[in-house]
C-alpha beads as a LAMMPS data file, in Angstrom:
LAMMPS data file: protein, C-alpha beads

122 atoms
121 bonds

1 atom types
1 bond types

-500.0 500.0 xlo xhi
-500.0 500.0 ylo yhi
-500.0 500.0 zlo zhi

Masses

1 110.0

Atoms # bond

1 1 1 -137.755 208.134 129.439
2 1 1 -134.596 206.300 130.326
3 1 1 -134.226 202.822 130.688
4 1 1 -134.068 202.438 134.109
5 1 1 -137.710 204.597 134.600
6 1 1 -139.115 202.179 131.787
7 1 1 -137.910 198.939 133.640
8 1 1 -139.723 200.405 136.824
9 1 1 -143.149 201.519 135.104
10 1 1 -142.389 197.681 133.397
11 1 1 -142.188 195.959 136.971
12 1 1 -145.442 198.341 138.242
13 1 1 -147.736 197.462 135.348
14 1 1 -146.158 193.888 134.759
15 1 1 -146.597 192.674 138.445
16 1 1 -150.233 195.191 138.363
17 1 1 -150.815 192.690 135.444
18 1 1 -149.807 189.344 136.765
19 1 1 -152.073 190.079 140.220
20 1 1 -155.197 190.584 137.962
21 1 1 -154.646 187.402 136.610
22 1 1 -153.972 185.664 139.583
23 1 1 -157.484 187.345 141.469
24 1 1 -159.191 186.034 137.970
25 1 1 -157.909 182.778 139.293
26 1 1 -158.863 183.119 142.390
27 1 1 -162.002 183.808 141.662
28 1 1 -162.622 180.839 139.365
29 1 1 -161.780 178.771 142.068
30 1 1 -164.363 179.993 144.527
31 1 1 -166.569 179.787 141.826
32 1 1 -166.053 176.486 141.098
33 1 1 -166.244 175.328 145.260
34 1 1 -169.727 177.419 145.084
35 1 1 -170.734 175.376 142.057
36 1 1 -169.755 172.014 143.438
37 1 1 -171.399 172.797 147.185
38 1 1 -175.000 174.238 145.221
39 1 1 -174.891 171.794 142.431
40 1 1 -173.125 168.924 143.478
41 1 1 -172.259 168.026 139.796
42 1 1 -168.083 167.425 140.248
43 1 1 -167.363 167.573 136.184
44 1 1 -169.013 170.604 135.936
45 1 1 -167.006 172.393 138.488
46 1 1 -163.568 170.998 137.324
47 1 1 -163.820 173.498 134.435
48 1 1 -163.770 176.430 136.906
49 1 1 -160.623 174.604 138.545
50 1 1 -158.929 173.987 135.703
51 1 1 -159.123 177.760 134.591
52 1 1 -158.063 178.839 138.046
53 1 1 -154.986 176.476 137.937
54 1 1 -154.471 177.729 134.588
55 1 1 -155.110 181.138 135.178
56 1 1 -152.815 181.069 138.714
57 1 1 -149.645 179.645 136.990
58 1 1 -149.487 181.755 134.978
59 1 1 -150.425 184.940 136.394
60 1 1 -147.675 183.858 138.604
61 1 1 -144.864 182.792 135.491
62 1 1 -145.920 186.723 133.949
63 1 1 -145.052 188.483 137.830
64 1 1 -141.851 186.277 138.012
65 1 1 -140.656 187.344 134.354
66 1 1 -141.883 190.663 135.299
67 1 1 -139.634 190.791 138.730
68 1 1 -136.652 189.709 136.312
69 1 1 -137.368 192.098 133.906
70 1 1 -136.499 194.626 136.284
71 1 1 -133.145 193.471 137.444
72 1 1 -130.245 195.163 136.240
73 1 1 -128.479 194.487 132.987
74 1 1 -130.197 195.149 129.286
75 1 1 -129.780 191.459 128.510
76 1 1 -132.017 190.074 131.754
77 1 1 -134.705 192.942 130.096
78 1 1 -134.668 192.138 126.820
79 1 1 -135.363 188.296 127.393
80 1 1 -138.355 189.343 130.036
81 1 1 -139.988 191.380 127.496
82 1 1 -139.595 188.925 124.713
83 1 1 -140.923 186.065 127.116
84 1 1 -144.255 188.258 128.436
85 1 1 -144.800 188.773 124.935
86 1 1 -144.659 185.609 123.789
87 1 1 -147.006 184.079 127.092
88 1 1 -149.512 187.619 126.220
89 1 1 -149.766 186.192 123.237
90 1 1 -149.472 182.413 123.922
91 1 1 -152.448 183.553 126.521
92 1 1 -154.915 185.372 124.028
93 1 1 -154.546 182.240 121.111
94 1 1 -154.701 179.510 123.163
95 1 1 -154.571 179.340 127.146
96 1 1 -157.993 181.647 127.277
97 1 1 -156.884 184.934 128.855
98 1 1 -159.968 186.515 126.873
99 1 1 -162.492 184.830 128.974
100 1 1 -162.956 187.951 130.925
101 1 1 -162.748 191.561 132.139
102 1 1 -159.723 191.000 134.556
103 1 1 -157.479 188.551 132.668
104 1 1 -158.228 190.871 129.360
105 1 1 -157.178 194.028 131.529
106 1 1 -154.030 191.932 133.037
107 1 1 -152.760 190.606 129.650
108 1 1 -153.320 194.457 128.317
109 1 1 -150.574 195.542 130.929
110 1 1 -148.464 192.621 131.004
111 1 1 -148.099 193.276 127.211
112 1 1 -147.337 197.090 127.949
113 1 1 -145.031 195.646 130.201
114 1 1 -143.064 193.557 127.946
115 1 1 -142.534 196.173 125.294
116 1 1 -141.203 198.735 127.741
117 1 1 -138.906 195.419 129.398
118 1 1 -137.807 195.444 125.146
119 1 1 -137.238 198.947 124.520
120 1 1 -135.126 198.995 127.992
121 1 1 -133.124 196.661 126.745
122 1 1 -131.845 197.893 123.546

Bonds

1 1 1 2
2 1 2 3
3 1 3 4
4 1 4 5
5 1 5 6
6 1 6 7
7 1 7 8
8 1 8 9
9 1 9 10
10 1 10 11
11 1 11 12
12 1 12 13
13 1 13 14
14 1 14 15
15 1 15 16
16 1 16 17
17 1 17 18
18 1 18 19
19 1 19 20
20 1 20 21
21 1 21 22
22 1 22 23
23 1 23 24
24 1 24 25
25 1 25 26
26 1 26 27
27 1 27 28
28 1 28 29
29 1 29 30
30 1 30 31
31 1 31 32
32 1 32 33
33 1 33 34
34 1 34 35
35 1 35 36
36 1 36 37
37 1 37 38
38 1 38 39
39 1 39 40
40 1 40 41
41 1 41 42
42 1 42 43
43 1 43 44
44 1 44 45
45 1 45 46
46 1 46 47
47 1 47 48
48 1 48 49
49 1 49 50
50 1 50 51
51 1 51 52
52 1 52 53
53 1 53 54
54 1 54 55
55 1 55 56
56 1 56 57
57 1 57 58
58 1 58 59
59 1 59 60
60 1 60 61
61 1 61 62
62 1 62 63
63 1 63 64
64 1 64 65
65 1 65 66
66 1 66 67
67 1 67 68
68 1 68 69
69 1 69 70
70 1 70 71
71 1 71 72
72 1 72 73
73 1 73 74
74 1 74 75
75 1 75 76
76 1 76 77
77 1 77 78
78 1 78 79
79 1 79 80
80 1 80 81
81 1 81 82
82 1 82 83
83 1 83 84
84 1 84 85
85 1 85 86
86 1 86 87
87 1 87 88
88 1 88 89
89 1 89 90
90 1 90 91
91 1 91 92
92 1 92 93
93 1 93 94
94 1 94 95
95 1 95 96
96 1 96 97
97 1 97 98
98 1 98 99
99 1 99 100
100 1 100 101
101 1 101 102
102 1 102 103
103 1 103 104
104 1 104 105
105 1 105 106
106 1 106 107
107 1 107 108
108 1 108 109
109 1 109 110
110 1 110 111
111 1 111 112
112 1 112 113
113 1 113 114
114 1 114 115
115 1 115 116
116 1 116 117
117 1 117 118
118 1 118 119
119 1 119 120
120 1 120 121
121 1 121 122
């Protein structure tokens, strides 16, 4: 594959990545307006919100590194890959991304994504 076709399956699976993220997020934060409106216990739904938050910044950081993974020039690639790596990683050890089915599945193809952002940019 050349490098232009893997910057363009990087963008698909990176930004494919990113919005699974972002829906995780999404859905914490319904979860946690459900939880305050049933429950009425604030503390207990600021977890939820802080996960969304959490889960929406940076679902929205991996689809921006993503975008600039694809634009031209090896160099511009080579840094996007390294940096999804690096926040995949950053994400499973210590920001939570493991917590469930979609941020798992998104952090799987965000990190496909950032080795095919490195090998198009050697």
């Amino acid at each position: 594959m050349s490098a232009e076709g893997d910057r363009r399956l990087g963008l698909v699976l990176g930004l494919l990545g990113a919005g699974l993220i972002v829906l995780d997020g999404l859905f914490d934060a319904v979860s946690g307006v459900l939880f305050l409106a049933t429950n009425g216990r604030v503390f207990h739904s600021t977890g939820f919100w802080g996960q969304a938050v959490l889960f929406l910044v940076t679902g929205f950081l991996m689809g921006f590194f993503a975008i600039l993974g694809r634009s031209r020039g090896p160099e511009r690639s080579l840094t996007a890959g390294v940096v999804l790596v690096v926040l995949v990683l950053a994400g499973w050890f210590v920001l939570g991304l493991t917590a469930g089915v979609l941020p798992l599945l998104g952090s799987l193809l965000v990190l496909i994504a950032g080795i095919l952002f490195l090998l198009a940019g050697q």
